[in-house]
C-alpha positions in Angstrom: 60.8 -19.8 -165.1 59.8 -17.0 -162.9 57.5 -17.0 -160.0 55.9 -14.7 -157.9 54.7 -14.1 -154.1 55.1 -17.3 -152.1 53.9 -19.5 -154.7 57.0 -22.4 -154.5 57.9 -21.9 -151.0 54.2 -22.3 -149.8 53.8 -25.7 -152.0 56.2 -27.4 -150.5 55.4 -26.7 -147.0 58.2 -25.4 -145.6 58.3 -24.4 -142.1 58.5 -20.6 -141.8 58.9 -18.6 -138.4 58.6 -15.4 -137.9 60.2 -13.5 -134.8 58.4 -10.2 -134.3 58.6 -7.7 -131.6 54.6 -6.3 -131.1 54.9 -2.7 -131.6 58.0 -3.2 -134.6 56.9 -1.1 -137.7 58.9 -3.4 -139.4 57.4 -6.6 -138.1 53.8 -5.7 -139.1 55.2 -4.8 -142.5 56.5 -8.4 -143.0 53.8 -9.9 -141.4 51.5 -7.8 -143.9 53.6 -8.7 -147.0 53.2 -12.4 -146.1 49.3 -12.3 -145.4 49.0 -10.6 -148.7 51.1 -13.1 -150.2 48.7 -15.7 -148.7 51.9 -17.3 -146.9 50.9 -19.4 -144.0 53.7 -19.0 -141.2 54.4 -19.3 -137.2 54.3 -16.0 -135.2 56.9 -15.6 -132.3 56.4 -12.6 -129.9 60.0 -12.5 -128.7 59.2 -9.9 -126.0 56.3 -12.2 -124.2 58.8 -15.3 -124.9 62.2 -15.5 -123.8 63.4 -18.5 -125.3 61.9 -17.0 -128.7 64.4 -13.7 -128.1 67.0 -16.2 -127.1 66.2 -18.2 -129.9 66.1 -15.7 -132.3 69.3 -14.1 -131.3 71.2 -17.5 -131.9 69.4 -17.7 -135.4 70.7 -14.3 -136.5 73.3 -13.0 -134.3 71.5 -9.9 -133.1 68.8 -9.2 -131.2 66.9 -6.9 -133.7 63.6 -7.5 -135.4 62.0 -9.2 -137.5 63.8 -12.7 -138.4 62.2 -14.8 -140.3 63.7 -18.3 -140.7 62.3 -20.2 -143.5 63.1 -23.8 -143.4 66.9 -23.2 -142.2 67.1 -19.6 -144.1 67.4 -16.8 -142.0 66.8 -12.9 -143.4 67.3 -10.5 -140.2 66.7 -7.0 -139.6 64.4 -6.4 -142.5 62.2 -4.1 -144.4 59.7 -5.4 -147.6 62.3 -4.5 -150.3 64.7 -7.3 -148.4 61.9 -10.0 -147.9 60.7 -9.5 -151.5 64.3 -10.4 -152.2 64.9 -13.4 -149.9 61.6 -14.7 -151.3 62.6 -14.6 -155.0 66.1 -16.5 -154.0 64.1 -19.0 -152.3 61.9 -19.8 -155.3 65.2 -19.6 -157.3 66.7 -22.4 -155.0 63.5 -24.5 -155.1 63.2 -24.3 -159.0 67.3 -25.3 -159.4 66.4 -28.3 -157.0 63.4 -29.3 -158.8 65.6 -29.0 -162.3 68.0 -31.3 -160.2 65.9 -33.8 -159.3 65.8 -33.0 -155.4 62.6 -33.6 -153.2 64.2 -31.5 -150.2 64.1 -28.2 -152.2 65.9 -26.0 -150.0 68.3 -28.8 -148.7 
């Protein structure tokens, strides 16, 4: 069964923060890639908010970004290639849990 963009993960609503510094290249990449994607998600300037950065650092164990933490899952450091990736494992999990009976897909 094979799924593409968002699809899965946007369904089911999971929560999905993204931790961007404002003049990243790599942080208006993955924002573009989830806007084109359609993929609804919560934008966290960790320069204008410290406990974002702080946050952020205890989420990924560095303080480069982007992060992006989708519900619990956490991809740091990251370029399009890496979020296409974490995307497809994410729909991989979700479809395993659905097989399995789970409501929580990613749990």
């Amino acid at each position: 069964m094979a799924y593409s963009g968002g699809l899965l993960v946007c369904q089911f609503k999971l929560k999905i923060r993204l931790f961007i510094k404002p003049y990243c290249p790599w942080c208006h990449q993955a924002q573009h890639w989830l806007d084109a994607r359609g993929i609804k998600y919560e934008t966290l300037d960790v320069i204008a908010d410290r406990q974002a950065m702080a946050e952020m650092a205890r989420l990924s164990g560095q303080m480069l970004a982007p992060v992006i933490e989708v519900d619990g899952r956490i991809l740091a450091d990251f370029g399009p290639e890496e979020l296409e990736k974490f995307w497809e494992s994410l729909n991989s999990k979700i479809v395993k849990s659905l097989h399995r009976g789970k409501m929580s897909p990613l749990k």
